[in-house]
N, C-alpha and C positions, 0 to 999 in steps of 0.2 A: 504493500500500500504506500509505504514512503518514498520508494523509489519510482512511484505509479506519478504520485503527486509532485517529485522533483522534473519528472520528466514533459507534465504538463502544463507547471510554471515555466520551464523552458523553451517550451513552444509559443505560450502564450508571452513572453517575454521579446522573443524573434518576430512575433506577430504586430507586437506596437512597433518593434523598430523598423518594421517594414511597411509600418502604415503612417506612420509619426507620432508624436506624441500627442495628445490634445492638444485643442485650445487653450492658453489661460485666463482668466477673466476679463483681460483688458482687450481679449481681440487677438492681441500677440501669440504668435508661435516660441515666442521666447529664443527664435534664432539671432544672435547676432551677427552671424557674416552670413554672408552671400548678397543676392542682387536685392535692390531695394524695390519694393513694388513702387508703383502709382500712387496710391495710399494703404492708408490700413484695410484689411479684410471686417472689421467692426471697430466703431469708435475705441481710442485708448485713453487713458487719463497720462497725461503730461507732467513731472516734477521737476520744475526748473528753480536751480540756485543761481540767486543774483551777487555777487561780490565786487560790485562796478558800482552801485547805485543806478544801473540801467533802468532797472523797472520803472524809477519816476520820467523816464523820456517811453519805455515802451511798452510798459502792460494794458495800455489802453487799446495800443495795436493788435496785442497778442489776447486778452478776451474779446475782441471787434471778430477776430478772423473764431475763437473759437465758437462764437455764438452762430456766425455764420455759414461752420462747416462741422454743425453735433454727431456728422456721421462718420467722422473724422475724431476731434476731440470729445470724451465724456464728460472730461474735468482737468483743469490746470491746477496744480499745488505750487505754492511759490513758499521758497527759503531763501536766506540772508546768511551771509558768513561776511569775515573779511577775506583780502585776498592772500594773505599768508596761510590762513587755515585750507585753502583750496586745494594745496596736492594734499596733506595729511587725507581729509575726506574721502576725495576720487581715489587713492591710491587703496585707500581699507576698505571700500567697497569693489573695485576691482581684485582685491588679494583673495577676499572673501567669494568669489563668483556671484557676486550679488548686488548690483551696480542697478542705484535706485534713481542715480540722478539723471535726468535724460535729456537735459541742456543746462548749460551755464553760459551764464552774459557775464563777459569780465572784460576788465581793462587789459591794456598790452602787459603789465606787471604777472596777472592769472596765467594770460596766455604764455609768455616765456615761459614762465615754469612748467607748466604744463607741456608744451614742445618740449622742452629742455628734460623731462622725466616720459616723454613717450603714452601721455594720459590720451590723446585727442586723437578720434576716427579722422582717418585723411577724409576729407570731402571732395576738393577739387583735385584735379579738372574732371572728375567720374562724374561728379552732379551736377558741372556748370551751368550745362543746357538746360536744369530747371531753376534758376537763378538767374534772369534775363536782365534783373536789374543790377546788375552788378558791372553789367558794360555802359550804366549810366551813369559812375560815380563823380564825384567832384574828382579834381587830380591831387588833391590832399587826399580825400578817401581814399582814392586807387595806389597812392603811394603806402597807404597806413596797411592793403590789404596785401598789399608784400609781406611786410611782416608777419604778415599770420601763413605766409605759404601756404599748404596742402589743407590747411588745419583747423581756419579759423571762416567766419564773415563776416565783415564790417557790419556793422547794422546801423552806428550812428557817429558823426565825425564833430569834430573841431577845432581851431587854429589853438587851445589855448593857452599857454603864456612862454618864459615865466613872466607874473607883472608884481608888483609890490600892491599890498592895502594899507590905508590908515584912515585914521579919523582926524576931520580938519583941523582937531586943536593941533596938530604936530604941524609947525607954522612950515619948516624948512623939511619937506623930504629927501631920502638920498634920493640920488638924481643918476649915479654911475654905480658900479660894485664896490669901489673904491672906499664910497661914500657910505653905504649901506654898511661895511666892516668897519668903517671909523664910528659911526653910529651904533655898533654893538658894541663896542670896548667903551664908548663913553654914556652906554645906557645899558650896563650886566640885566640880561635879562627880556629885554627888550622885542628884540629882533625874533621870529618865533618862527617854523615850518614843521610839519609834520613828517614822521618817517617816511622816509622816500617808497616803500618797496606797498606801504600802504594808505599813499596819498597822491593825487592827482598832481596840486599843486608841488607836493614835495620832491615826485620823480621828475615834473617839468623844470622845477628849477637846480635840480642835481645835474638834468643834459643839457639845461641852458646856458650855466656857468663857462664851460669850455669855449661858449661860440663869443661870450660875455668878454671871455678873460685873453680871448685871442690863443688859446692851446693849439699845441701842434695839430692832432689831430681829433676834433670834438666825437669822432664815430667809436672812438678805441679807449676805454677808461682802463686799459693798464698801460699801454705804451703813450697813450697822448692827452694825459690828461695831469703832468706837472703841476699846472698851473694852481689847475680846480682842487685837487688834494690837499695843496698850500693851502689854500684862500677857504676850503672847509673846513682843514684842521682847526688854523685862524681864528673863525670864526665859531669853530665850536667853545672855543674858551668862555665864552663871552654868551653862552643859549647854555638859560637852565637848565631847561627839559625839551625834548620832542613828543608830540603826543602821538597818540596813534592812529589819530583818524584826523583828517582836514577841519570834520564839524568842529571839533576841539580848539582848534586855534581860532573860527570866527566867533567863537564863545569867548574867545578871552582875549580876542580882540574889543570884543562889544562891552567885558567887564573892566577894562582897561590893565588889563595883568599884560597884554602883548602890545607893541606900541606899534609895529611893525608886521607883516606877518606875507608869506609870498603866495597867490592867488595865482587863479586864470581866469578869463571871461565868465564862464559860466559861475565859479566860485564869487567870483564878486557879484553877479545880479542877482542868483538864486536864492542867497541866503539874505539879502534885502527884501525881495517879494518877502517871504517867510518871516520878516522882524526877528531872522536872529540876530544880524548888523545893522546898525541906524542907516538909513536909506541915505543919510550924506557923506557917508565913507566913500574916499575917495580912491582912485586908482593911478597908478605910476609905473612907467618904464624905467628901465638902466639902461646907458644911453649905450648904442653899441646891439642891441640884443635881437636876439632869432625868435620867430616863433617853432617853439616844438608841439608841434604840432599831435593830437590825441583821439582814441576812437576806440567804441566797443565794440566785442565782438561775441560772436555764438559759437561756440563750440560744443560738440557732441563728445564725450567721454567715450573710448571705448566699453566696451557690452552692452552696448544699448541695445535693445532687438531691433531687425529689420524694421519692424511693423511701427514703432514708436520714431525711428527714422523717416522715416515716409512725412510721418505727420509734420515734423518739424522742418522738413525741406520744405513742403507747401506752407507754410508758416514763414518761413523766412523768406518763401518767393512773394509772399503777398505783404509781407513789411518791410521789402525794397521798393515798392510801387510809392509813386510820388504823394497821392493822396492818404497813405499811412505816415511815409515820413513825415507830411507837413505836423502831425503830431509831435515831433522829435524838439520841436520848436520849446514844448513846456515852460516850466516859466523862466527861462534862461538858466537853467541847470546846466545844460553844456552848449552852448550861446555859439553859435546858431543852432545846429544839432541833426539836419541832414546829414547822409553819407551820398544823396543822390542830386543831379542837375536839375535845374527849374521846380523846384520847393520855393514858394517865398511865403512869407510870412502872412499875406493876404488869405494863406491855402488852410494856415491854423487855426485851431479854435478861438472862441472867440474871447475864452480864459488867458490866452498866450499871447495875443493880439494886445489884449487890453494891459498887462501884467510888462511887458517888453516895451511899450508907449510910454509907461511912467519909469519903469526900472531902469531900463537899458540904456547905453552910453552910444552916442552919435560920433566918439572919437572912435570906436571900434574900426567901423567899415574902413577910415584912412589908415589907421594902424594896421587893419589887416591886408589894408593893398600895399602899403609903402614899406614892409618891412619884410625881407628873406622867412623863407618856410622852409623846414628843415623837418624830417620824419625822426623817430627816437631811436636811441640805440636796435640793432635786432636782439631777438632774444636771445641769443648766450651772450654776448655785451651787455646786457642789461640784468640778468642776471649777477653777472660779476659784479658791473657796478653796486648794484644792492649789498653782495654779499661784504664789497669792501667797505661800503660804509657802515654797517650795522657792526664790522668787528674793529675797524680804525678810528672812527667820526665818533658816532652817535647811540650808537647800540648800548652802550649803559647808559643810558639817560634817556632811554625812551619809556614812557607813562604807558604803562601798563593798564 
């Protein structure tokens, strides 16, 4: 009898691997390689982790498209990390065969690491041709989507900085770098930027220093960046602390603890809208300076199943289309905030319209035509650079 019953779970065993396995609830065959369908065989529920602050430029896009394709999506779950905890996560659920995340929106910082540890299903060029809006980019965006190689999608761009903020009691702003580091030795404390590897503003003005400081070569922070390692060392004497999020320093910008603090467009309108900075805080260049230019993107973690990929490629085809980006606009979060041509501002809501009239800065548009655009380090340069400064710079003196 045992050997009756061993021999009939053996059959029935060859029997499902010759038929497949089921369905699982979401629709999914739970494959994740091979060819990607057209869509899902039955609606899937979507888990997307944000570590960009993407979602306030594009969850409006991505429940717009799920409501209007439920035979596609069942349900979007949305999560929040920073961008440091981003490989720890994907990597324990990949170790584990149990890879829950099925898109992540991250800045270029997520995305190197991630290339740089081998986490991201190549996409392109296999899926270009369902991605039509990606031959519409601005040529900031199209340069930003180098960076991501095989692996990433732009979904939303911007020129931003590095720029300086303050509040108009500070009569005399630094006006050069020069100025800016004599103004930290004569005000301990003062001058403030958030860790670079997890702030917008803090990685713009780590790449921006070389183009600032005239460095050999601004693309290479081990061999050409003399200058910037001086002039951060420098300047770390003189910076209490570094926080760990951007929000952190327009808080204490607004409570006067930071007297200084380094921004990009979006960072200086967005948190005006919001009253966390007084809407008269002003903004400043260093004379000399590049824009480094910034941008999010989507990436797919490997094991995701086919059937959950599907969904997200028609998803990302229909929030490249010009009347999704004009969303992108927000309330100057990342100012402008298309990654695609012919978006204007006209195309936005009428929230972003109205919010961008009172907040937004009429010096922009000249700053952003009259001054050199430059893409950020790639990712194993960027990389490095984080790594050298968290163990050289700033790394003990980051607020936890």
């Amino acid at each position: 009898m045992a050997r009756t019953r061993i021999v009939l779970l053996a059959a029935a065993t060859l029997l499902l691997a010759a038929c497949g396995a089921p369905d699982s609830p979401n629709g999914s065959s739970g494959a994740t390689d091979g060819p990607v369908p057209d869509k899902p065989d039955s609606a899937v529920t979507l888990n997307i982790l944000d570590v960009a602050g993407n979602l306030q430029l594009t969850q409006g896009m991505i429940d717009d498209f799920a409501s209007r394709n439920k035979d596609q999506i069942s349900k979007v779950t949305y999560s929040k990390a920073t961008a440091p905890e981003l490989v720890g996560k994907v990597k324990a659920q990949q170790a584990a065969d149990r890879v829950d995340i099925d898109l992540v929106l991250t800045g270029v910082d997520g995305l190197a690491a991630g290339i740089d540890q081998g986490l991201w299903t190549p996409l392109l060029p296999t899926h270009a041709a369902r991605l039509p809006g990606m031959k519409n980019y601005l040529p900031g965006a199209a340069a930003m989507q180098k960076l991501a190689g095989d692996h990433g999608v732009t979904v939303t761009y911007y020129p931003s900085g590095p720029l300086i903020e303050y509040l108009p009691t500070l009569q005399n702003p630094p006006k050069t770098a020069e100025e800016l580091l004599a103004y930290a030795k004569a005000n301990p404390g003062a001058v403030q930027y958030a860790r670079p590897s997890n702030s917008g503003p803090g990685r713009t003005f780590l790449m921006g220093l070389p183009y600032l400081l005239g460095d050999s070569d601004p693309k290479d922070p081990v061999n050409g960046w003399s200058k910037t390692w001086a002039y951060l060392a420098e300047l770390n004497k003189h910076v209490t602390l570094y926080p760990s999020s951007t929000s952190e320093t327009m808080k204490n910008l607004a409570n006067g603890s930071a007297k200084v603090i380094v921004t990009t467009t979006g960072w200086d309108i967005n948190p005006r809208v919001l009253g966390t900075v007084p809407k008269e805080a002003k903004v400043g260049t260093l004379e000399g300076f590049h824009w480094v230019t910034d941008a999010h993107y989507a990436v797919i973690p490997r094991g995701v199943p086919v059937a959950k990929q599907a969904a997200v490629l028609n998803l990302l085809q229909d929030m490249l289309t010009p009347q999704q980006q004009a969303k992108a606009y927000d309330k100057g979060y990342f100012y402008p905030g298309p990654a695609v041509k012919d978006v204007t501002l006209s195309m936005a809501p009428a929230e972003s319209q109205q919010a961008l009239s009172e907040y937004g800065r009429s010096e922009y548009d000249q700053l952003i035509a009259s001054n050199p655009v430059e893409v950020p380090l790639d990712a194993k340069a960027l990389v490095t650079a984080f790594d050298r400064w968290d163990r050289e710079i700033g790394g003990a003196k980051v607020k936890k």
